[in-house]
DSSP file (Angstrom, degrees, kcal/mol; ACC not computed):
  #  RESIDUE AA STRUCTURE BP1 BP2  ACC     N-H-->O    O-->H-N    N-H-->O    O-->H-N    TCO  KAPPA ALPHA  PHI   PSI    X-CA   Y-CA   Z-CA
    1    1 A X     >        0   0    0      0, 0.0     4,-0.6     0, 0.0     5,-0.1   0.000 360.0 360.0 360.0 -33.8  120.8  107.0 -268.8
    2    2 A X  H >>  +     0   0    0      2,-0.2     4,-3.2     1,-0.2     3,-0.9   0.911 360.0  56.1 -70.0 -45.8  118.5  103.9 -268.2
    3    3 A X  H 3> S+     0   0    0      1,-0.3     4,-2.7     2,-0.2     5,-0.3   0.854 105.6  49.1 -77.0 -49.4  117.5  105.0 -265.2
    4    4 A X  H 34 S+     0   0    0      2,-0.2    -1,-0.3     3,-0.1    -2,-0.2   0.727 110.5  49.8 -34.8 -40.1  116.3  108.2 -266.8
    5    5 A X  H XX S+     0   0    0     -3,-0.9     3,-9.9    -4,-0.6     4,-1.6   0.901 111.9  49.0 -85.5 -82.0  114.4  106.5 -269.4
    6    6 A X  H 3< S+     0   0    0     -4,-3.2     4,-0.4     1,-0.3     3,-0.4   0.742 114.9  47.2 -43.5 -44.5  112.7  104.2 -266.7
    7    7 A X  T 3X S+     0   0    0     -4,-2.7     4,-1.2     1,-0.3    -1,-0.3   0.453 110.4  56.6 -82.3  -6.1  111.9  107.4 -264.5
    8    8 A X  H <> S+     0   0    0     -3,-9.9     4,-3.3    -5,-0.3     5,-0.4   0.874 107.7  39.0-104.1 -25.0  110.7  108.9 -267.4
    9    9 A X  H  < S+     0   0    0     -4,-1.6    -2,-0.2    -3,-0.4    -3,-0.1   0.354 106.6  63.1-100.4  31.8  108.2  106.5 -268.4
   10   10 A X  H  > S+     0   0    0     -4,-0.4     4,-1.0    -5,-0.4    -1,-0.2   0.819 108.8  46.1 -90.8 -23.1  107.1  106.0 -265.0
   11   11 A X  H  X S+     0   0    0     -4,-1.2     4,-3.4    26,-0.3     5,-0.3   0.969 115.8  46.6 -33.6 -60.2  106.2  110.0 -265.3
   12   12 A X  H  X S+     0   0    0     -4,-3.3     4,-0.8     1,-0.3    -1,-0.2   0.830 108.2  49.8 -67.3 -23.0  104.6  109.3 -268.5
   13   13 A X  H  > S+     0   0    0     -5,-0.4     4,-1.8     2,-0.1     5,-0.3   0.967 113.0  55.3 -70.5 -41.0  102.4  105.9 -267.3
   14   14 A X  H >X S+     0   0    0     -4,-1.0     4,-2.9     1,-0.2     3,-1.6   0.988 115.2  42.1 -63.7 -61.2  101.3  108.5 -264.2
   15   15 A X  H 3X S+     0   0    0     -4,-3.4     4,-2.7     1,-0.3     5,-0.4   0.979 117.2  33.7 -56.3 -64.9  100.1  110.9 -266.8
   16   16 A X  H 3X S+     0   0    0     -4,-0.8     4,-0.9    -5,-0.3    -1,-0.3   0.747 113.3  64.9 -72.2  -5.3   98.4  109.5 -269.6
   17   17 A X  H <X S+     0   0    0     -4,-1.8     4,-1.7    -3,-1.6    -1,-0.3   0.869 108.5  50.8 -83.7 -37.0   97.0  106.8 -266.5
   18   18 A X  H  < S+     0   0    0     -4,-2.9    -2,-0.2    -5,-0.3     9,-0.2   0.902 115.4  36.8 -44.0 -53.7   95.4  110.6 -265.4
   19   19 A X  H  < S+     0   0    0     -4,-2.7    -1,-0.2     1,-0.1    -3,-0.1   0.674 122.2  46.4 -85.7 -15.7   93.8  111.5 -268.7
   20   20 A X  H  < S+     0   0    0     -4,-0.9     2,-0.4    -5,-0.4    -2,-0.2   0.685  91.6  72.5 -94.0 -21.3   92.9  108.5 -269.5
   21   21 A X     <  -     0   0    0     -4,-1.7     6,-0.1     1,-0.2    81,-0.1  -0.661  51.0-162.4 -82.9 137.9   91.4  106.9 -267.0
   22   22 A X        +     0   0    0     -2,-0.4    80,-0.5    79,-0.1     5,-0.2   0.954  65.7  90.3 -84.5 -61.6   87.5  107.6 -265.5
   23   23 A X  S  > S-     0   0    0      1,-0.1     4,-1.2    78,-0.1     3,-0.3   0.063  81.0-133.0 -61.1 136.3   87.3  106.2 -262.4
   24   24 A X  H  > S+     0   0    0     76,-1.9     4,-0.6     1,-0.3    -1,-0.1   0.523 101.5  56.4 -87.2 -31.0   88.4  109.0 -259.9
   25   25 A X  H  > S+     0   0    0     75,-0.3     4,-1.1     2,-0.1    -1,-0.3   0.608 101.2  52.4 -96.2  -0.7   90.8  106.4 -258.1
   26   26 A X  H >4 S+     0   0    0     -3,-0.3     3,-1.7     2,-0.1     4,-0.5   0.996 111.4  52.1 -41.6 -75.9   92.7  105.5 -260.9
   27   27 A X  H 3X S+     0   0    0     -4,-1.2     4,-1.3     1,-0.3    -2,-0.1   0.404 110.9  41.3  -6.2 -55.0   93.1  109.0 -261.3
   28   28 A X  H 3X S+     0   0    0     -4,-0.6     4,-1.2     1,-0.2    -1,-0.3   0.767 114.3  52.0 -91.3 -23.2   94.3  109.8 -258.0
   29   29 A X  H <X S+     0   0    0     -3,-1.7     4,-0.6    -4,-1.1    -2,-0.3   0.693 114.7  50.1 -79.7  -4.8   96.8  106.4 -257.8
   30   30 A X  H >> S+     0   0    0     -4,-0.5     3,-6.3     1,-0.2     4,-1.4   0.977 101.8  54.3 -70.5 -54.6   98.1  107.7 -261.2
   31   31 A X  H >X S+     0   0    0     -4,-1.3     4,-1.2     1,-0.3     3,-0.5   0.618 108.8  54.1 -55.2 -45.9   98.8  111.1 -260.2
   32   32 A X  H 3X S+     0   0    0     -4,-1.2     4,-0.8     2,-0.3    -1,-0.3   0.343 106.4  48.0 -52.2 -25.7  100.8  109.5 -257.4
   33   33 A X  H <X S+     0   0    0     -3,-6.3     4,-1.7    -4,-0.6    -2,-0.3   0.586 111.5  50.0 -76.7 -23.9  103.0  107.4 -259.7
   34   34 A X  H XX S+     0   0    0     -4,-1.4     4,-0.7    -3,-0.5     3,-0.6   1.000 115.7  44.3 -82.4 -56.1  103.5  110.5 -261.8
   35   35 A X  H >X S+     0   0    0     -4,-1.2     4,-2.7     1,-0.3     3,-2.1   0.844 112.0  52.0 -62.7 -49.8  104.5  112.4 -258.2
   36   36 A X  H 3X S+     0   0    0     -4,-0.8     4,-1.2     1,-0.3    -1,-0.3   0.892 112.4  52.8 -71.1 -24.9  106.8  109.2 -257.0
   37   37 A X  H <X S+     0   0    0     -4,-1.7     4,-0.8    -3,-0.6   -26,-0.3   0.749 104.9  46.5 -97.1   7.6  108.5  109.7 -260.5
   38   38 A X  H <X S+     0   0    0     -3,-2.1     4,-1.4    -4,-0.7    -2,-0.2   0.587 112.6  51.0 -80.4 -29.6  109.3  113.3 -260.3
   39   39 A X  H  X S+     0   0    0     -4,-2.7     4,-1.0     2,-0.2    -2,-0.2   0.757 111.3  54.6 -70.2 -19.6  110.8  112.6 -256.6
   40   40 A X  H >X S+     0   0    0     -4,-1.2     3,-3.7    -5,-0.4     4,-0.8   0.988 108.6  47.6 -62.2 -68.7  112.8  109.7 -258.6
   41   41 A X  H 3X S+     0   0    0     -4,-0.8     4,-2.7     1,-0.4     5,-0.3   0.713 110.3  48.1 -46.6 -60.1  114.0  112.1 -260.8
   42   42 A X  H 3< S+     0   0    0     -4,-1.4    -1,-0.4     2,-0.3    -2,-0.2   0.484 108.7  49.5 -38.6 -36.9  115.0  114.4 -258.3
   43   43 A X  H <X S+     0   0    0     -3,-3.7     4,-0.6    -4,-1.0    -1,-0.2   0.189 109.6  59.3 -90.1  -0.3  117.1  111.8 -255.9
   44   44 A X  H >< S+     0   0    0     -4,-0.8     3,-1.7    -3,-0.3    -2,-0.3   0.850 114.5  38.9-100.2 -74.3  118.8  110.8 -259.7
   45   45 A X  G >< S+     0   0    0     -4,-2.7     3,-0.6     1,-0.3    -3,-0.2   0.717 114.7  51.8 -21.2 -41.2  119.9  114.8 -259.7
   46   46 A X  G 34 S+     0   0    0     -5,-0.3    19,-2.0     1,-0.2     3,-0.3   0.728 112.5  40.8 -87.1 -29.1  120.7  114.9 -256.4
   47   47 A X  G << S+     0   0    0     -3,-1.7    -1,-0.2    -4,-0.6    -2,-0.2  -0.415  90.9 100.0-119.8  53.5  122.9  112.0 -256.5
   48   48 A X  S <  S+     0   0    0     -3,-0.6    -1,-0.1     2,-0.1    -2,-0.1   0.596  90.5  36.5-109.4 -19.3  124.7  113.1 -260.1
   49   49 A X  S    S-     0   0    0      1,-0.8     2,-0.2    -3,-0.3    15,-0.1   0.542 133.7 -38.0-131.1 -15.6  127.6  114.5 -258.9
   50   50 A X        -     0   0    0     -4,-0.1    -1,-0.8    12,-0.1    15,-0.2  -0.868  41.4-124.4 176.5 175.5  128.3  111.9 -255.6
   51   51 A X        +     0   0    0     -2,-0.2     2,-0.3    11,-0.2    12,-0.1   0.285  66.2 102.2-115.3   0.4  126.6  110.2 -253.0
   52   52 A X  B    S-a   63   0A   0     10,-0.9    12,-1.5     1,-0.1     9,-0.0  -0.494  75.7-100.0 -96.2 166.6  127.9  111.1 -249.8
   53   53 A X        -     0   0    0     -2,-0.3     2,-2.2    10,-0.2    -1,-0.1  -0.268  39.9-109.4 -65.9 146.4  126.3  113.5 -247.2
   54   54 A X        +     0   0    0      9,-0.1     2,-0.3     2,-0.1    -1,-0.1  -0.390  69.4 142.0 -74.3  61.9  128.0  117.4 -247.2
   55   55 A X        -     0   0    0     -2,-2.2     2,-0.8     0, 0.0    -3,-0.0  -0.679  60.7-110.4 -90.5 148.8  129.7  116.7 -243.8
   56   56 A X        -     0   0    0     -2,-0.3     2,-0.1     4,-0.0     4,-0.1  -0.904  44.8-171.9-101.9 128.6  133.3  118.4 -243.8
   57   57 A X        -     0   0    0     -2,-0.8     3,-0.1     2,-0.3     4,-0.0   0.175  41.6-122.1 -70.6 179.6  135.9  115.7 -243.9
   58   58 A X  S    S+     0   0    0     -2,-0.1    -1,-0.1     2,-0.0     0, 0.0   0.568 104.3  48.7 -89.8 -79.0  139.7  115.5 -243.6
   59   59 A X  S    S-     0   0    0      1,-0.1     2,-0.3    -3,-0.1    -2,-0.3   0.099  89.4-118.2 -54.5-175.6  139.7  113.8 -247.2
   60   60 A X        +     0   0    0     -4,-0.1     2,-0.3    -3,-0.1    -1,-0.1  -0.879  42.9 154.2-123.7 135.7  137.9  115.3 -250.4
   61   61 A X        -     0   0    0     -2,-0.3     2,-0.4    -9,-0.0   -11,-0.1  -0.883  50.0 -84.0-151.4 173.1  135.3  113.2 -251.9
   62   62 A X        -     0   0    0     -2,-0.3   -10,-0.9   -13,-0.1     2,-0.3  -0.715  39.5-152.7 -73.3 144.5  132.3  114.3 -254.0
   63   63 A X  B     -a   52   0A   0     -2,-0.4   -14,-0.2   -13,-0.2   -10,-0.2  -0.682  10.5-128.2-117.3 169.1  129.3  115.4 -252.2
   64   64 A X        -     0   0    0    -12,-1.5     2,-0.7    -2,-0.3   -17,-0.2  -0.382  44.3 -88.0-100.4-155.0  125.6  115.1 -253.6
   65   65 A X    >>  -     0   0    0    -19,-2.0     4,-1.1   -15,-0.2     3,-1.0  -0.871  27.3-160.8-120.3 117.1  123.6  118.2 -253.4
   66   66 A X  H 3> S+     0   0    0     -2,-0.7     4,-0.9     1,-0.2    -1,-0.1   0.428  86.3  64.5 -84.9  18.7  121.7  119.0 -250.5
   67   67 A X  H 3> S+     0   0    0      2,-0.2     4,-1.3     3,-0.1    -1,-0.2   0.720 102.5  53.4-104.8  -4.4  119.2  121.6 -252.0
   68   68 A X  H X> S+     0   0    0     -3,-1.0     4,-1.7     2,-0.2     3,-0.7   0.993 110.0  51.0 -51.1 -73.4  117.6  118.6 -254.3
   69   69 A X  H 3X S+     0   0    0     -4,-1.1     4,-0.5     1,-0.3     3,-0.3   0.681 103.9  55.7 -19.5 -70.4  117.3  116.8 -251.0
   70   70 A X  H >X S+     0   0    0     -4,-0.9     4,-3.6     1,-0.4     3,-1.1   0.894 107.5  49.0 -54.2 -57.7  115.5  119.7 -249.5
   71   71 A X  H <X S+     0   0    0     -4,-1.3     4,-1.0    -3,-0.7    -1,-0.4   0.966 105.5  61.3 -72.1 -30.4  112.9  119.7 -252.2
   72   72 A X  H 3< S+     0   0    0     -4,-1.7    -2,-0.2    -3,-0.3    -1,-0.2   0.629 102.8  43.6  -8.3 -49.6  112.3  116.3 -251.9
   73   73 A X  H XX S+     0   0    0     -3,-1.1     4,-4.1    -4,-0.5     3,-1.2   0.861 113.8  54.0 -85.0 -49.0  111.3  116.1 -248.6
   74   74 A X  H 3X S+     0   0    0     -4,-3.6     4,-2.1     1,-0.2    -2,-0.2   0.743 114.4  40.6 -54.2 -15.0  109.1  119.2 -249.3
   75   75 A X  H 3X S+     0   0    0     -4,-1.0     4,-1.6     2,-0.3    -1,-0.2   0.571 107.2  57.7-105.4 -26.4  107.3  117.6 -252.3
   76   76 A X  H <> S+     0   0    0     -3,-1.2     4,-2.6    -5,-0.2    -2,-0.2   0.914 112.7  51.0 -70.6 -59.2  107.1  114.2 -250.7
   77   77 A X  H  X S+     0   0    0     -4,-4.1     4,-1.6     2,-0.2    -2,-0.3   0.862 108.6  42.9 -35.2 -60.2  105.1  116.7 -248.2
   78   78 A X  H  X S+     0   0    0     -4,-2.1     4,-3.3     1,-0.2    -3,-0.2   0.964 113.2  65.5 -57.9 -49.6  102.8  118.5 -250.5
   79   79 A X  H  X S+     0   0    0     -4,-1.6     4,-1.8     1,-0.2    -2,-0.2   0.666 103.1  34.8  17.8 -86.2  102.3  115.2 -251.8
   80   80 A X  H  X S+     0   0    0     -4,-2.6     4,-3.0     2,-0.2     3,-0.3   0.929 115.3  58.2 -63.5 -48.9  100.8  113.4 -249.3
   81   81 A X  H >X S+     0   0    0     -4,-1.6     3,-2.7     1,-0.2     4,-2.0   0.960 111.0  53.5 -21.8 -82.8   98.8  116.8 -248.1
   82   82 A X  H 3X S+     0   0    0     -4,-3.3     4,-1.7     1,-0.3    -1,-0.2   0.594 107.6  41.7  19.3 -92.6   97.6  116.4 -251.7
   83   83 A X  H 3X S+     0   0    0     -4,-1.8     4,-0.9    -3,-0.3    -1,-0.3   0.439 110.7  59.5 -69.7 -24.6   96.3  112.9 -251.8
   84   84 A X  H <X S+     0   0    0     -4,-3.0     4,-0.9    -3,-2.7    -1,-0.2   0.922 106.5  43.0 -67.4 -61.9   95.0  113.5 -248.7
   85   85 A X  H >X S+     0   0    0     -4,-2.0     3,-3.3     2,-0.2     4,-1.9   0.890 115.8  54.7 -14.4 -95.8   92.8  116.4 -250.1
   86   86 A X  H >X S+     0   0    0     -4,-1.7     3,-2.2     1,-0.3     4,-1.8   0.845 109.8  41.9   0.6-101.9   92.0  114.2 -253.2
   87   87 A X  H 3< S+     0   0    0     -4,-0.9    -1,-0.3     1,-0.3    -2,-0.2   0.489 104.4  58.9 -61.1   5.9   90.8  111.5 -251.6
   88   88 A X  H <X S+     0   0    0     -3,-3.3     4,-1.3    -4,-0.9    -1,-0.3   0.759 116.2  45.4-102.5 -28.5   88.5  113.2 -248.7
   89   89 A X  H <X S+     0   0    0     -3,-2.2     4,-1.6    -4,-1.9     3,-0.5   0.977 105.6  54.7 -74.0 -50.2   86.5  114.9 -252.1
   90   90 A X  H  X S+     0   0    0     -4,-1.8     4,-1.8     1,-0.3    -1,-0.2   0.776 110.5  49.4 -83.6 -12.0   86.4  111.8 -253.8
   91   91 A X  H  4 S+     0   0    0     -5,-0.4    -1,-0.3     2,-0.2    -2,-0.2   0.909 108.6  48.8 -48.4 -61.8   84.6  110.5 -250.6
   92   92 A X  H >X S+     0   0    0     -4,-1.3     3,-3.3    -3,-0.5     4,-1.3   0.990 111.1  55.4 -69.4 -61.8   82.3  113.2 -250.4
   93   93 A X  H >X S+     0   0    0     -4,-1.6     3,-2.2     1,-0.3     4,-1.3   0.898 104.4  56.4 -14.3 -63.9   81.6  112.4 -254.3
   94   94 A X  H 3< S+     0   0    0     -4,-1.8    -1,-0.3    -5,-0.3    -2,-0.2   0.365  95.8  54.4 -78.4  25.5   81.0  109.3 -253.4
   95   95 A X  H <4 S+     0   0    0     -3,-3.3    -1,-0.2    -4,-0.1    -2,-0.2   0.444 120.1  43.1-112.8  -7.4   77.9  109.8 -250.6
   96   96 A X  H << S+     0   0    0     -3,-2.2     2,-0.3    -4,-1.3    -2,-0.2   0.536 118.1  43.8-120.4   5.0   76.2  111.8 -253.6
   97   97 A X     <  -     0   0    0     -4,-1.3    -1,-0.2    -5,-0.2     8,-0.1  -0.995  65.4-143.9-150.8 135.3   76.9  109.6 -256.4
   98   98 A X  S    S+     0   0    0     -2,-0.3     2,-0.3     6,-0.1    -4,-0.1   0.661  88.8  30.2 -76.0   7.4   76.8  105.4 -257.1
   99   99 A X  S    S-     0   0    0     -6,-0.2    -2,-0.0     5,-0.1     0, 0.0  -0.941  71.2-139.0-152.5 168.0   79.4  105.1 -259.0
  100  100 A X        +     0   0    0     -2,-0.3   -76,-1.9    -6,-0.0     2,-0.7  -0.187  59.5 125.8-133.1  38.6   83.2  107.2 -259.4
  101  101 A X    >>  -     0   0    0    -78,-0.2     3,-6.0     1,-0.1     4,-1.8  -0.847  63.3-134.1-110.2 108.3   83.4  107.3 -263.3
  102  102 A X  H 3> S+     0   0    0     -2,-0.7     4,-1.6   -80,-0.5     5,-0.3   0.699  98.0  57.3 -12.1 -63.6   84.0  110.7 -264.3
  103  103 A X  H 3> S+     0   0    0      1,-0.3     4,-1.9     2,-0.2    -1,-0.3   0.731 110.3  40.9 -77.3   6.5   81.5  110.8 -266.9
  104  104 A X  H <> S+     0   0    0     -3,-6.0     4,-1.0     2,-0.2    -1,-0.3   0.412 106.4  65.3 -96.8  -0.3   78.5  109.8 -264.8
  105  105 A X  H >X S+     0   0    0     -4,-1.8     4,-1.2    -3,-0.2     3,-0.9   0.803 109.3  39.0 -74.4 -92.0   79.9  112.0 -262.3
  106  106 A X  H 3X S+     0   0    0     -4,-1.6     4,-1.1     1,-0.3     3,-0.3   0.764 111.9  50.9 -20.3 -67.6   79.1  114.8 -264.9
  107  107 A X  H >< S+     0   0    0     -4,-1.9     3,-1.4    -5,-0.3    -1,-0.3   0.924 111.4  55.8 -68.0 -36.0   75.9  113.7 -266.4
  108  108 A X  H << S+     0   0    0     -4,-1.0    -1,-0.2    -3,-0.9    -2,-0.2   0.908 113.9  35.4   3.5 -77.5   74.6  113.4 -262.5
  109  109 A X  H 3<        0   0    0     -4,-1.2    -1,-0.2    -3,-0.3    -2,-0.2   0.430 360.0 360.0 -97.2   3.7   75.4  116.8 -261.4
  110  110 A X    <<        0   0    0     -3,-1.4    -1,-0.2    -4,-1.1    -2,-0.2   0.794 360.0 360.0-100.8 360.0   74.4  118.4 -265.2
């Protein structure tokens, strides 16, 4: 239950650090806290029902769930893709503009 709470307001700092923020790398390091705290969220699912790997055993134990896992990895993947993306525009932004606060970004280019 704590751990929930804390993974939820590390979503919620990622978000409102997104809408709230101008500067275009705020933006993009929020959006990156939001992502690491939906993958939190996701290894707290994944490890709800046990922690050991779905190897077959002699004994019986609980196993976690490997299709959490699976999305995990993939999401850690789009992720990065992402933030890579993200940050190769906010480069080109910056060769056509002095500054990387949203609203001068806008009055600039209106």
């Amino acid at each position: 239950m704590v751990l929930e709470v804390f993974i939820l307001l590390t979503i919620m700092c990622g978000f409102f650090g997104i809408i709230f923020k101008e500067n275009l790398i705020m933006k993009t390091i929020s959006m990156d806290i939001m992502s690491t705290g939906v993958v939190a969220y996701f290894v707290l699912v994944a490890s709800r029902h046990g922690l050991f790997t779905p190897i077959l055993t002699e004994k019986i134990v609980n196993y976690a769930d490997p299709v959490p896992q699976a999305v995990i990895l993939t999401a850690i993947v789009i992720g990065f893709s992402t933030l890579a993306l993200i940050l190769v525009a906010i480069m080109k932004l910056a060769k056509n503009n002095p500054t990387l606060e949203t609203r001068e970004i806008e009055k600039n280019n209106t």
